[in-house]
C-alpha positions in Angstrom: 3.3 11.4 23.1 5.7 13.5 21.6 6.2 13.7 17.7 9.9 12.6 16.4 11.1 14.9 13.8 12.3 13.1 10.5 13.6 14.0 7.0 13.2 11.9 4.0 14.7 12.5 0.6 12.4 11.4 -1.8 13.3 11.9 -5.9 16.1 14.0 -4.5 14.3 16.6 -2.8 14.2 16.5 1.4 10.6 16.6 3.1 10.6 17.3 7.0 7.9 15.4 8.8 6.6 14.6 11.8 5.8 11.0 13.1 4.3 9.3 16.1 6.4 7.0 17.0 9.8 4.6 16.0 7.1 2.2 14.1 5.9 5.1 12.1 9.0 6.5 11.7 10.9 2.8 10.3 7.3 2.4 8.4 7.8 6.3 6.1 11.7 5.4 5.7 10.8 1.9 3.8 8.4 3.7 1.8 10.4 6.7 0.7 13.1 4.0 0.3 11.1 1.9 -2.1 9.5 5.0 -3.5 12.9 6.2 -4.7 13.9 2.3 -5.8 11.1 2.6 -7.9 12.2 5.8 -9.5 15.4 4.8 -10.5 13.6 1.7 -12.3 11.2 3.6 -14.2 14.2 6.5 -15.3 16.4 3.4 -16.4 14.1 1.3 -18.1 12.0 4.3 -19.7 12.6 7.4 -21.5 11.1 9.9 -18.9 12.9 13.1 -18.7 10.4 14.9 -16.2 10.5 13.5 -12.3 6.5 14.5 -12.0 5.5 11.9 -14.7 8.3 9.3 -12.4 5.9 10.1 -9.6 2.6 10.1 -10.9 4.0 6.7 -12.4 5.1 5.6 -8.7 2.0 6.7 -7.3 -0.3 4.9 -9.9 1.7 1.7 -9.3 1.0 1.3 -5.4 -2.5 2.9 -6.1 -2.8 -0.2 -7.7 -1.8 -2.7 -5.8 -3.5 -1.3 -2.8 -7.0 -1.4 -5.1 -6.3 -5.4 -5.8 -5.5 -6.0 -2.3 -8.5 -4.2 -1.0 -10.6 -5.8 -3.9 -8.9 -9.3 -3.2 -9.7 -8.7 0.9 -13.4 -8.1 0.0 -13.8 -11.1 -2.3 -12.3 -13.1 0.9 -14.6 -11.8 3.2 -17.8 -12.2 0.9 -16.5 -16.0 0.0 -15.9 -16.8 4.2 -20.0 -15.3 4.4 -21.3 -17.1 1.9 -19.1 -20.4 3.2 -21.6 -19.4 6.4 -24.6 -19.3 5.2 -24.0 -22.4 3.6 -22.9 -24.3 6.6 -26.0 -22.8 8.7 -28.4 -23.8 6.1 -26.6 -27.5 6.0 -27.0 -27.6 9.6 -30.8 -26.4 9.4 -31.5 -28.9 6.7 -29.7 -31.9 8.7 -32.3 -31.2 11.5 -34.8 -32.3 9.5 
């Protein structure tokens, strides 16, 4: 498969990449979109004068909520194992 070549502005600075496919490619644009959404929130509602600390800021943010999802996922599939292993032992203990 050959790699589409792409350029994304992010904080105002360009960043050539290479992606796999049109999915990808629609997939890095929403996020350099939403990155740079989220810039402009953070510079407008705070008083931070050096892009770097905008970033680190961005990045701690969807660091975040990809930790909560992944914890939330994780405490889903640990409550559907022991839902389970109480429906096998109900089913045991109805045999008897």
């Amino acid at each position: 498969m050959e790699k589409l070549k792409i350029n994304l502005v992010i904080a105002g600075r360009t960043y050539p990449l290479s992606v796999n496919s049109n999915i990808e490619e629609e997939g890095m644009r929403k996020a350099a979109a939403n990155i740079n959404q989220l810039i402009s929130k953070y510079e407008k509602n705070y008083a931070v004068s050096d892009k770097q600390d905008v970033l680190a800021m961005c990045a701690l943010q969807y660091a975040a909520q990809l930790e909560i999802k992944l914890q939330n996922n994780t405490e889903g599939e640990s409550s559907e194992k022991v839902n389970e292993l109480i429906s096998l032992i109900d089913l045991h203990l109805s045999t008897y």
